[in-house]
Kinemage of the C-alpha trace (Angstrom):
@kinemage 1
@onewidth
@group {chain A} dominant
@subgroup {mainchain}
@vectorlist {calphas} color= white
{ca unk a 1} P -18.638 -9.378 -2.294
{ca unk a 2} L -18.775 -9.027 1.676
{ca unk a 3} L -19.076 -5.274 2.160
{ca unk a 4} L -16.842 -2.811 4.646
{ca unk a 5} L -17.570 -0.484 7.622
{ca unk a 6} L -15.854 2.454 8.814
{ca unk a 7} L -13.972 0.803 11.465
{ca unk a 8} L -12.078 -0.530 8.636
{ca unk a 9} L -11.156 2.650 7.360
{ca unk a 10} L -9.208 3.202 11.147
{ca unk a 11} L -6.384 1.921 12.299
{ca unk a 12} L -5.610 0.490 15.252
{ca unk a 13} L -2.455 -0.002 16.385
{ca unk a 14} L -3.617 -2.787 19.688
{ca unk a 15} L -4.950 -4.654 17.095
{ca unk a 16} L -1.979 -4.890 15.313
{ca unk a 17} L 0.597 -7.420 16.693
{ca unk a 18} L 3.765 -6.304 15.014
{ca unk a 19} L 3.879 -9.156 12.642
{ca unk a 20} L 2.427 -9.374 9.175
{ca unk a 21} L 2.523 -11.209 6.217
{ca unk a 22} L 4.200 -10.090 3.288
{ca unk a 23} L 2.654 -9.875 0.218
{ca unk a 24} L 5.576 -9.095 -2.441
{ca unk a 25} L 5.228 -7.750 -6.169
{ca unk a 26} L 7.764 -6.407 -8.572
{ca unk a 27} L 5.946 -3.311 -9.796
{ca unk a 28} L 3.255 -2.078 -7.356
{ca unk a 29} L 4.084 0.237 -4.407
{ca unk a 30} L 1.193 0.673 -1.973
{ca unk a 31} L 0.788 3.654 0.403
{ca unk a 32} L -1.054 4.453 3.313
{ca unk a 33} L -5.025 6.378 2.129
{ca unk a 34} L -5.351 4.865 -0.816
{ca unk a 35} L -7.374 1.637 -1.797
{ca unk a 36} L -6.079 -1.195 -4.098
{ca unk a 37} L -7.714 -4.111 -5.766
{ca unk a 38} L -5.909 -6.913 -6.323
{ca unk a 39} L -6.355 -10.525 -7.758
{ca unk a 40} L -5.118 -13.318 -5.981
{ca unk a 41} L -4.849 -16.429 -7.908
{ca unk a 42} L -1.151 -18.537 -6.615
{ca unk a 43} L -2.258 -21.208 -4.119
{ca unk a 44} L 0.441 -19.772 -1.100
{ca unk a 45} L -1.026 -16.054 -1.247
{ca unk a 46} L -4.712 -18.176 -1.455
{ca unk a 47} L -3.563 -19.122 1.888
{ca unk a 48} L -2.189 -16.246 2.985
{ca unk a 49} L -5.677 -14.644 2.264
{ca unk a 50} L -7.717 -17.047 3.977
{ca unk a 51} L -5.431 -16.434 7.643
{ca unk a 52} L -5.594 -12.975 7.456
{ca unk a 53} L -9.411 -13.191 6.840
{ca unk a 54} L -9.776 -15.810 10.312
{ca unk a 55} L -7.250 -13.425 11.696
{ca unk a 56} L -6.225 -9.780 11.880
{ca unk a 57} L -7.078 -8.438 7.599
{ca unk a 58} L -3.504 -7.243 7.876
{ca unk a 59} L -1.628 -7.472 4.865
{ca unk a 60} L 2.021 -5.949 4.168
{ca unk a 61} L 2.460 -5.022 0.416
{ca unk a 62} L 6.530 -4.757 -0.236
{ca unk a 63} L 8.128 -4.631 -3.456
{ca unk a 64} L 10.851 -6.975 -5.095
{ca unk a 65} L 13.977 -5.264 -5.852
{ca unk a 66} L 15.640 -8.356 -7.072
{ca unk a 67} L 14.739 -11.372 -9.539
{ca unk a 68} L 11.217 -12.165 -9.018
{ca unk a 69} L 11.836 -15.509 -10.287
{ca unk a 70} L 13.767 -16.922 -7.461
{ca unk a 71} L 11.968 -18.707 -4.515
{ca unk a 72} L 12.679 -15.497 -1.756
{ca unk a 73} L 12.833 -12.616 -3.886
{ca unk a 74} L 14.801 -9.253 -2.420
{ca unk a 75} L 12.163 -6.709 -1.277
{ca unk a 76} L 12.483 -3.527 -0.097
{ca unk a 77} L 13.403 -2.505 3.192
{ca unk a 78} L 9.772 -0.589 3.504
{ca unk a 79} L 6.614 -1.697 3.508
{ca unk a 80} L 2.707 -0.519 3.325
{ca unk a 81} L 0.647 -2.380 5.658
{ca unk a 82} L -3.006 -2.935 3.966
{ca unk a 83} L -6.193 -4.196 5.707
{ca unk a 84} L -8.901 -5.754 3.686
{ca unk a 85} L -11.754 -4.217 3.764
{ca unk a 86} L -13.618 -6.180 1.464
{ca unk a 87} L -13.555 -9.390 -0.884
{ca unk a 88} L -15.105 -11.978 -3.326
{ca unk a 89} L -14.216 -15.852 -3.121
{ca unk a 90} L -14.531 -17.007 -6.476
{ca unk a 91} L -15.438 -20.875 -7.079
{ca unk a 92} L -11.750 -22.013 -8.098
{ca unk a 93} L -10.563 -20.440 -5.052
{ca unk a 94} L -8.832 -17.477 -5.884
{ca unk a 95} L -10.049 -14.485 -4.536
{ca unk a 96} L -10.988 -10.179 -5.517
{ca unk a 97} L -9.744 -7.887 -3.154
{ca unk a 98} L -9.819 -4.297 -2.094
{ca unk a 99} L -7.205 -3.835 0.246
{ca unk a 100} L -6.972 -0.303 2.073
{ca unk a 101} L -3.834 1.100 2.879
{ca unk a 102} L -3.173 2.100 6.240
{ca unk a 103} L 0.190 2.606 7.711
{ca unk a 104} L 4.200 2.937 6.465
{ca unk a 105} L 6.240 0.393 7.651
{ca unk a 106} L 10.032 -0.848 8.120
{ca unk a 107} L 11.003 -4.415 7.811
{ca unk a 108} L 12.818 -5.530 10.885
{ca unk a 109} L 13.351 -9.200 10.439
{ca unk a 110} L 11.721 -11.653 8.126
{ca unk a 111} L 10.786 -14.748 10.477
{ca unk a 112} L 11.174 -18.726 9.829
{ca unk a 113} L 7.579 -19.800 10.339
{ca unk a 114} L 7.386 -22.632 8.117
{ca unk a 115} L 4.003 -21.015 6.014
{ca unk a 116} L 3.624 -21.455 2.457
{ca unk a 117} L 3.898 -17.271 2.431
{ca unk a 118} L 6.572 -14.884 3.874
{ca unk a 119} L 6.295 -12.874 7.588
{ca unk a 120} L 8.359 -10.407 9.206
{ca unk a 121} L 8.379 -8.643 12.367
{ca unk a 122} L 7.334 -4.589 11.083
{ca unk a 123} L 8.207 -1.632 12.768
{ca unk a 124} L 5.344 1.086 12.063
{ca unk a 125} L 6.416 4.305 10.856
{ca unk a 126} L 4.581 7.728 11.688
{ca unk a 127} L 4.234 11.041 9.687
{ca unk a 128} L 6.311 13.835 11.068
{ca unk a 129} L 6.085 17.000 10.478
{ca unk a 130} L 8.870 19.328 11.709
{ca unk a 131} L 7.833 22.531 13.337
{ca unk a 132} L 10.229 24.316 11.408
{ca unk a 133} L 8.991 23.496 8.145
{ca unk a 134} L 5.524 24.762 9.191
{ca unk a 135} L 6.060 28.085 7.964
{ca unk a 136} L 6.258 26.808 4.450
{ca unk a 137} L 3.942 23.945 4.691
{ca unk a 138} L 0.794 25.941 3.237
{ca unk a 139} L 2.861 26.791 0.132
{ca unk a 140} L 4.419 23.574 -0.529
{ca unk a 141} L 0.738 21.869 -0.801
{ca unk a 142} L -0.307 24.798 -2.676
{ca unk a 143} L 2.978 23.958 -5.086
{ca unk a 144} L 2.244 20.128 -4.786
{ca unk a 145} L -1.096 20.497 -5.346
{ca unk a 146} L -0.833 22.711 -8.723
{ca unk a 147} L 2.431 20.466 -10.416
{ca unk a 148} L 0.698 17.848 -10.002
{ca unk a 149} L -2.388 18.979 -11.148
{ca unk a 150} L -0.552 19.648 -14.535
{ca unk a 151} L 0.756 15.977 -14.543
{ca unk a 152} L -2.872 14.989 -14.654
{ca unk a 153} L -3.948 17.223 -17.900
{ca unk a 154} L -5.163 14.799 -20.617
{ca unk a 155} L -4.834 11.598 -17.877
{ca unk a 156} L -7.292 8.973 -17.814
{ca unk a 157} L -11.288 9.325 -16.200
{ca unk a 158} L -9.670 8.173 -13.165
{ca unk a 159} L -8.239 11.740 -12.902
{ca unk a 160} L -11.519 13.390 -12.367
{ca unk a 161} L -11.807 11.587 -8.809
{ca unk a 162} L -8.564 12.790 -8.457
{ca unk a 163} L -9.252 16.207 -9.091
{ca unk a 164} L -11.925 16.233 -7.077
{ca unk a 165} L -10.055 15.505 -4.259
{ca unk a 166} L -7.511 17.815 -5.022
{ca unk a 167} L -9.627 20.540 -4.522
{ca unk a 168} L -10.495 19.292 -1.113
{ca unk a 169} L -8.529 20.302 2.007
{ca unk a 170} L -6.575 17.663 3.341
{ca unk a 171} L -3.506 17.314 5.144
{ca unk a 172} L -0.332 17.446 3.039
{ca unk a 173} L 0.989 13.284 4.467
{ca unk a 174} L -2.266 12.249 2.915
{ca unk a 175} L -2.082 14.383 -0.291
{ca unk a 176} L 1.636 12.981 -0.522
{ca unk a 177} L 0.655 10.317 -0.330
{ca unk a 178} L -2.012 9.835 -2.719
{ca unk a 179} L 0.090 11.902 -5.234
{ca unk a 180} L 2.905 9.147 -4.857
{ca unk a 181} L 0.761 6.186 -5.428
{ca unk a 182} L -0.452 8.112 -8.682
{ca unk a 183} L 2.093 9.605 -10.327
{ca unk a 184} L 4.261 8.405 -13.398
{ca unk a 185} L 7.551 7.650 -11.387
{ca unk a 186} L 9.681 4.884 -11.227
{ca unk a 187} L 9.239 2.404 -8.800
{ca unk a 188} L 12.493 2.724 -6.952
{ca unk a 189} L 11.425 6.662 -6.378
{ca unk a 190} L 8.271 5.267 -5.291
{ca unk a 191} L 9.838 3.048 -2.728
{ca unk a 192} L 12.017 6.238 -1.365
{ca unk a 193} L 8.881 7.733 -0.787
{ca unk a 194} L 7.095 5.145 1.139
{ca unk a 195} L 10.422 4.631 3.739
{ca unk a 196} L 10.401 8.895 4.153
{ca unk a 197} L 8.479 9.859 6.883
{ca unk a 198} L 9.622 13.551 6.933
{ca unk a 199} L 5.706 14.795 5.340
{ca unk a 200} L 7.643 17.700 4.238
{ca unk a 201} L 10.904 16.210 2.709
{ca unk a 202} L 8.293 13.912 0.994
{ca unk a 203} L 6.052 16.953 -0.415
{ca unk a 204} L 9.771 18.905 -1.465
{ca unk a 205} L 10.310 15.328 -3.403
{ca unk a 206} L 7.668 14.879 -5.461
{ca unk a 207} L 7.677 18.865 -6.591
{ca unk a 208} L 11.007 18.493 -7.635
{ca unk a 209} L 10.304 15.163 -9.398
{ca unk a 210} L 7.285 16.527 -11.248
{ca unk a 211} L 9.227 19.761 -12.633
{ca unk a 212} L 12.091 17.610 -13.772
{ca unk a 213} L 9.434 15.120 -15.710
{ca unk a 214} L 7.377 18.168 -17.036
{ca unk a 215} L 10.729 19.947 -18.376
{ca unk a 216} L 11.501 16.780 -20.160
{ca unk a 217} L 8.555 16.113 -21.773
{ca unk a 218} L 8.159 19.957 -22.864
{ca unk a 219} L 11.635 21.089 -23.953
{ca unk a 220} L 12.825 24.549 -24.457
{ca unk a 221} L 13.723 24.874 -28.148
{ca unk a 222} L 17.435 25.408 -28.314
{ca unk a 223} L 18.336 29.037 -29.719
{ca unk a 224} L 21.583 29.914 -32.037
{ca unk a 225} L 23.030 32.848 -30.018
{ca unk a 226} L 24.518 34.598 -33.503
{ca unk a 227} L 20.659 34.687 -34.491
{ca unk a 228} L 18.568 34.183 -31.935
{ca unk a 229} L 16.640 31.509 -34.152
{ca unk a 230} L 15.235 28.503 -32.999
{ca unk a 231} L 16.956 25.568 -33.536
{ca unk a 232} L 14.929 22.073 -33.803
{ca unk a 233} L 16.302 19.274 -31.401
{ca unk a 234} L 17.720 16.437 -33.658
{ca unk a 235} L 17.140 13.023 -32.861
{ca unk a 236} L 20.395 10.804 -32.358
{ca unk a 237} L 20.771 8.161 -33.043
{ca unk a 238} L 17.920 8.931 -36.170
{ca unk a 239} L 14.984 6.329 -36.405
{ca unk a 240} L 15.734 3.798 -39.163
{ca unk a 241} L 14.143 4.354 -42.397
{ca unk a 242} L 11.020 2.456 -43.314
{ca unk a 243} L 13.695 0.679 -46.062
C-alpha cells in the first residue's frame, strides 16, 4: 500500500489539464472532501488505473443514469473529480484504492480517443457563496449541522468520526458536502447536489430533505376531531397473513 502526502490532499488546478477519465457507477456519487475506497477488478478500468498512476492520479467519478448494461452507459451531466492518493496492486492485477475527492465538475464533451475507458473534456465548478445569503449562513450550518445530526442517532460506528467532525468548525461547502455523500438520499438528489454550486442553495437542500425524511419516518398520529383521540395509521394494502 504506497502511502500519501499532503500535497495530495491540494488541488491544483495547472496540474490539471481539463481532461479526465471517467470512471462511471450506477449507485455511488462522489463529492469533493471526502475519501473513497474502491476496488477495481474489470480489465479497461485496470487500465485506466495504471495511466492515471504514470500520469496525472486524476480520476472523474460520474454516475449512470441509464442501463448499466449497455456498452456507453448515460451518466450524469456532473461529475466529482478524485485523485488517488494511495493504492495496493494485488497479484491478479486488480487494484485497492483510496481515491480523494477534490473538485465538482461539468461534463462538456465526452472525446473519441480510442482507450479501452471513457474521457471527456470537464469544466471545473467552484463554490459560491452569495453575499446576500451571508447574513443567514451561520444559522443555516447551525440548522444543517443539528438535522443532520438527528439523521445520524442509532447510525453505524462510522458516525462517531462523523460526529466528531461535526463538532468542528468548518466551512458550510465542505460540511455540505460531506453531509451529501453521507446521508440516506436517493441518488438522483445526490447528483442535484453535486451539479449545485450555490453553497447556500445546497445547505437550504439538504435541511429541507432531512425534515421531510425525519417526518416520514416519525409520523404524527392522526387525531379524530369529534374526540380528540388518537387514531392508529392503518396499513393499506394489509400484509398478507402468514396462511
Amino acid at each position: 500500500m504506497l502511502p500519501w502526502n499532503a500535497e495530495d490532499l491540494t488541488f491544483d488546478e495547472s496540474t490539471f489539464s481539463g481532461v479526465s477519465r471517467l470512471f462511471p457507477l450506477p449507485n455511488l456519487v462522489m463529492f469533493p472532501h471526502v475519501m473513497q475506497p474502491l476496488h477495481v477488478f474489470e480489465q479497461r478500468y485496470r487500465d485506466m488505473l495504471n495511466e492515471a498512476l504514470d500520469g496525472d492520479g486524476f480520476l472523474a467519478m460520474s454516475v449512470i443514469k441509464g442501463d448499466e448494461q449497455v456498452e456507453r452507459p448515460e451518466v450524469c451531466s456532473h461529475v466529482c473529480v478524485g485523485r488517488i492518493v494511495t493504492h495496493h496492486r494485488l497479484e491478479d492485477g486488480r487494484y485497492n484504492v483510496l481515491l480523494l475527492g477534490m473538485r465538482r465538475a461539468r461534463i462538456v464533451r465526452e472525446l473519441n480517443s480510442g482507450k479501452p475507458f471513457r474521457e471527456a473534456e470537464l469544466e471545473l465548478i467552484d463554490d459560491l457563496y452569495p453575499g446576500a445569503g451571508h447574513a443567514s449562513r451561520d444559522q443555516l450550518q447551525r440548522e444543517l449541522t443539528e438535522k443532520f445530526g438527528e439523521s445520524l442517532k442509532g447510525g453505524e460506528a462510522v458516525d462517531d468520526a462523523i460526529r466528531s467532525f461535526l463538532s468542528e468548525e468548518a466551512p458550510l461547502g465542505v460540511l455540505t458536502d460531506l453531509v451529501s455523500f453521507a446521508a440516506p438520499l436517493d441518488v438522483a438528489d445526490k447528483c442535484q447536489l453535486l451539479g449545485e454550486s450555490n453553497v447556500d442553495r445546497r445547505a437550504q437542500l439538504l435541511v429541507d430533505w432531512l425534515d421531510a425524511r425525519s417526518a416520514a419516518a416519525n409520523p404524527k398520529p392522526v387525531t379524530h376531531p369529534a374526540h380528540n383521540m388518537a387514531v392508529p395509521k392503518l396499513l393499506f394494502p394489509p400484509k398478507f397473513s402468514v396462511n
